[in-house]
C-alpha positions in Angstrom: 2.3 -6.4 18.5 4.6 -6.9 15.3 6.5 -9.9 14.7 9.4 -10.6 12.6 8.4 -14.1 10.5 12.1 -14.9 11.2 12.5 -14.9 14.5 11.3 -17.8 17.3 9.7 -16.8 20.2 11.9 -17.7 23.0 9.2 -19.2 25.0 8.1 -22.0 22.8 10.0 -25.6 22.8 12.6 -26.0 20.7 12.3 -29.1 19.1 8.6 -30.7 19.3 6.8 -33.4 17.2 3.2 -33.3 18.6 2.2 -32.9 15.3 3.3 -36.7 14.4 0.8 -38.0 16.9 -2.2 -37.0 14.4 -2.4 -36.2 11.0 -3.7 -32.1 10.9 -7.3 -31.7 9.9 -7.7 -29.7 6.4 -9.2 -26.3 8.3 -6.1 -26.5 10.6 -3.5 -27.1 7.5 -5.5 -24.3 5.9 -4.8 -22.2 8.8 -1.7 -22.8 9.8 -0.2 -22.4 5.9 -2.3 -18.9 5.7 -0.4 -17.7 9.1 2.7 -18.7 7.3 2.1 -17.1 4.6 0.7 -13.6 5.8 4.3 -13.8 7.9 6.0 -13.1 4.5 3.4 -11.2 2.6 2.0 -9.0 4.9 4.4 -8.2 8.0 3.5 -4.9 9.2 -0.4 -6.6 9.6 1.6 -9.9 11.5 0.5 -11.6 14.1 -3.0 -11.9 12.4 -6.5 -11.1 13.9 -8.8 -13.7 13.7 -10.8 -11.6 11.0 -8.2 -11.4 8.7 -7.2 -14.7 9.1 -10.7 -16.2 8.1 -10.2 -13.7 5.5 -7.3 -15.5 4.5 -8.4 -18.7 5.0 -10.8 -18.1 2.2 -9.1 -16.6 -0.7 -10.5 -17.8 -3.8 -7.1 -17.2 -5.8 -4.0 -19.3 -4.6 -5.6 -22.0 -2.5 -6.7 -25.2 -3.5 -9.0 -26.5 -2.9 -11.3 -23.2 -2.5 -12.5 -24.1 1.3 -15.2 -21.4 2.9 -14.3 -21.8 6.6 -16.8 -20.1 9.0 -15.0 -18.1 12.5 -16.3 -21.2 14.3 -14.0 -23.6 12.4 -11.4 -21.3 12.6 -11.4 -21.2 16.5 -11.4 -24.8 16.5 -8.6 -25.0 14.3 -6.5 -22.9 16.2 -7.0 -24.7 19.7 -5.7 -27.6 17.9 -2.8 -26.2 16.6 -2.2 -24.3 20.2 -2.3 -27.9 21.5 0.5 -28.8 19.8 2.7 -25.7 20.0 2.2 -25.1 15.9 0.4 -21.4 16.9 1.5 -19.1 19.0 -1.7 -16.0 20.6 -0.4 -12.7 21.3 -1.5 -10.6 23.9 -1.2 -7.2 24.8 -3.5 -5.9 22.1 -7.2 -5.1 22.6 -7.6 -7.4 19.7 -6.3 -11.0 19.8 -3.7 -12.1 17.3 -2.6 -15.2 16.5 0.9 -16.1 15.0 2.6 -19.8 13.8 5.3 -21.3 15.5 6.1 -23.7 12.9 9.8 -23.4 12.6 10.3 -24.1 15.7 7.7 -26.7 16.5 8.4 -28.8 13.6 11.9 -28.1 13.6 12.7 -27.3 9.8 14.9 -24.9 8.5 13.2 -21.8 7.0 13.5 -23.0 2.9 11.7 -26.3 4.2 9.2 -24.2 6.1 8.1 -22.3 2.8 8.0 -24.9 0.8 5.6 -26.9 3.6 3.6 -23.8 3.8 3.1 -23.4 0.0 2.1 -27.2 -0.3 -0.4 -27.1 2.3 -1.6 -23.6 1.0 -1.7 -25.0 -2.6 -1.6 -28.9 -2.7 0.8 -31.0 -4.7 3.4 -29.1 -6.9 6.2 -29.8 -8.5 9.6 -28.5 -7.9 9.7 -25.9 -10.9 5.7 -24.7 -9.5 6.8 -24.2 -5.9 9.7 -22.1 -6.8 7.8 -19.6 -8.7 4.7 -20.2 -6.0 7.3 -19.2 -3.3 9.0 -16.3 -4.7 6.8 -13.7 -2.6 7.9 -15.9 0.3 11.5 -16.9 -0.6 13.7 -16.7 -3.2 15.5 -20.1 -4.1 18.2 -19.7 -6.3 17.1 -22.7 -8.6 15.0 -25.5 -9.0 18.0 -27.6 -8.1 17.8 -26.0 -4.7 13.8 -26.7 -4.2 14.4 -30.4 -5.1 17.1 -30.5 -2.6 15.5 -29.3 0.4 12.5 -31.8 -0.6 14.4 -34.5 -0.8 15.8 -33.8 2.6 12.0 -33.5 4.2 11.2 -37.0 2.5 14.3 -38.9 4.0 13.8 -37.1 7.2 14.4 -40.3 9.6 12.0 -41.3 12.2 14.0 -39.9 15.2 13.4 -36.8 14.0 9.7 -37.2 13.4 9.5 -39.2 10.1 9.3 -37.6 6.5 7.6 -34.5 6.0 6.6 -34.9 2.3 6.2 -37.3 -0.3 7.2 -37.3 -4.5 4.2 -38.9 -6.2 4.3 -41.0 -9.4 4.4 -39.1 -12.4 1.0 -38.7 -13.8 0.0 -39.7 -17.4 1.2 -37.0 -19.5 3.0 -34.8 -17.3 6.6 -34.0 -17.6 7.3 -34.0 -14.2 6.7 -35.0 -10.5 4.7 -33.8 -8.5 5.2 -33.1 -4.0 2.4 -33.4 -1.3 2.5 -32.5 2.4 2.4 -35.5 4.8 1.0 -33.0 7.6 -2.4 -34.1 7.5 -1.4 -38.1 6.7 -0.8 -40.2 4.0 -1.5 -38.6 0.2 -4.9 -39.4 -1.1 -4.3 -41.4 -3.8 -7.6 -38.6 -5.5 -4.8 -36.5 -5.1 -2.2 -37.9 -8.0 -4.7 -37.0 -10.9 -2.9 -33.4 -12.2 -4.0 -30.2 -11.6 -4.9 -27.0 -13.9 -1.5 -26.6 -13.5 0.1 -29.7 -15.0 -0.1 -28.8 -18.3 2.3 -28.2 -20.8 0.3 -25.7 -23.1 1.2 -22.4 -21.2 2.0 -19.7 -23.3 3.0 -16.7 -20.5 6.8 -16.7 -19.6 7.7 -17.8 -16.3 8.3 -13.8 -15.4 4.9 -12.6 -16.4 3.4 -15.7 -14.1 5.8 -14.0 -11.4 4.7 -10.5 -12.1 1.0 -11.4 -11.9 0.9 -13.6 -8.9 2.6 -10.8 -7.2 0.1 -8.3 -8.1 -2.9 -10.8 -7.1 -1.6 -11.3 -4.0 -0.9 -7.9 -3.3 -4.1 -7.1 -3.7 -5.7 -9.4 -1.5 -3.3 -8.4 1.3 -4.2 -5.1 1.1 -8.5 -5.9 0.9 -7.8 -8.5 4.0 -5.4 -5.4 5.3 -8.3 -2.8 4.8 -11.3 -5.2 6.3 -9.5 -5.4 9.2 -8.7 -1.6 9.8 -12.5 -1.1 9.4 -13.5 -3.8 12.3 -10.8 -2.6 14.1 -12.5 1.5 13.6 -16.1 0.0 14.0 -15.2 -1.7 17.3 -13.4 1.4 18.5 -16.0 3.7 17.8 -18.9 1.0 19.0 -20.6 0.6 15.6 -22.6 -2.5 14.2 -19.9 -4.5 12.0 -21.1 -4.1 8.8 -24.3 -6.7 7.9 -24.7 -7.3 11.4 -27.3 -3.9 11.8 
């Protein structure tokens, strides 16, 4: 079954803040941002297998941190996030998929949804980062526009759930603030020291950034896309999966 990104599914709540009750655990942020993200990058493959999505889970290029989550951690992330209507599992395939709800669940608009997903994929960013970060996922118009819809998750009131994010204190020798997800609690104050990223000394142009994130990312879609095909063929045809002879 294929699933637009955009659309809810009818038979999940429509407004729901489970989530408030506990801060997410980092394998289920991890989880639930790579479902978001494979929503945008990789439709035709969407709802996700649970291969693909450890797959995902694991990248070594756009996450950090780096995590190496094992399929049992995986599972267990996604009974927690089914708990609290953030994941959605699709049935009528011989293989089980596994799709967010987040929109929905969390009620956010989509902009606020991308830029959640991207922060909990990436950790803090600033306004300027998360607009470029996004672009595969969304295209803002400007960074005015980011700052805007981030300001609007950190004023969120209480009746609707509280804020969703926070602006941290500009750290010592960076131009500008930096964002964090509140999903998984209050900011680590570890967290405020600036990333690789922070810099000022980058020499690329904010297009050739563009143009190679794109192509990174493209390619690890299509590896994820391909590992999956070949379970998928080795299951049909009742073969080992590969290093399990």
């Amino acid at each position: 079954m294929t699933s637009d990104p955009n659309t809810l599914n009818a038979t999940s709540r429509p407004r729901g803040h489970d989530f408030r009750q506990r801060p997410l655990s980092a394998a289920e942020a991890r989880t639930l941002g790579t479902l978001m993200e494979k929503a945008r990058t990789v439709p035709d493959s969407y709802p996700l297998t649970l291969n693909t999505l450890v797959t995902g889970c694991n990248q070594k290029s756009s996450r950090d941190p780096v995590m190496q989550l094992a399929e049992a951690h995986v599972l267990e992330a996604l009974d927690g996030l089914r708990a609290i209507h953030l994941v959605l599992e699709s049935s009528g395939s011989r293989v089980t998929r596994f799709e967010h709800n987040f929109m929905r669940a969390v009620a956010v608009p989509e902009q606020s949804a991308v830029l959640l997903g991207m922060l909990m994929l990436r950790g803090p960013q600033t306004a300027g980062e998360l607009r470029l970060n996004t672009e595969r996922w969304y295209k803002f118009l400007d960074i005015a526009s980011v700052d805007g819809f981030l300001e609007e998750m950190q004023d969120r009131s209480d009746e609707k759930g509280g804020p969703l994010v926070v602006k941290l204190p500009r750290a010592p020798g960076a131009r500008e603030q930096r964002w964090a997800h509140l999903l998984c609690g209050p900011v680590d104050a570890a967290l405020l020291t600036p990333g690789p990223s922070a810099g000022s000394g980058a020499s690329a142009t904010e297009d050739d950034v563009i143009a190679l994130t794109r192509r990174l990312a493209q390619l690890e879609d299509t590896v994820a896309t391909l590992q999956d095909q070949m379970k998928n063929l080795h299951e049909q045809l009742g073969l080992s999966q590969p290093g399990q002879e």
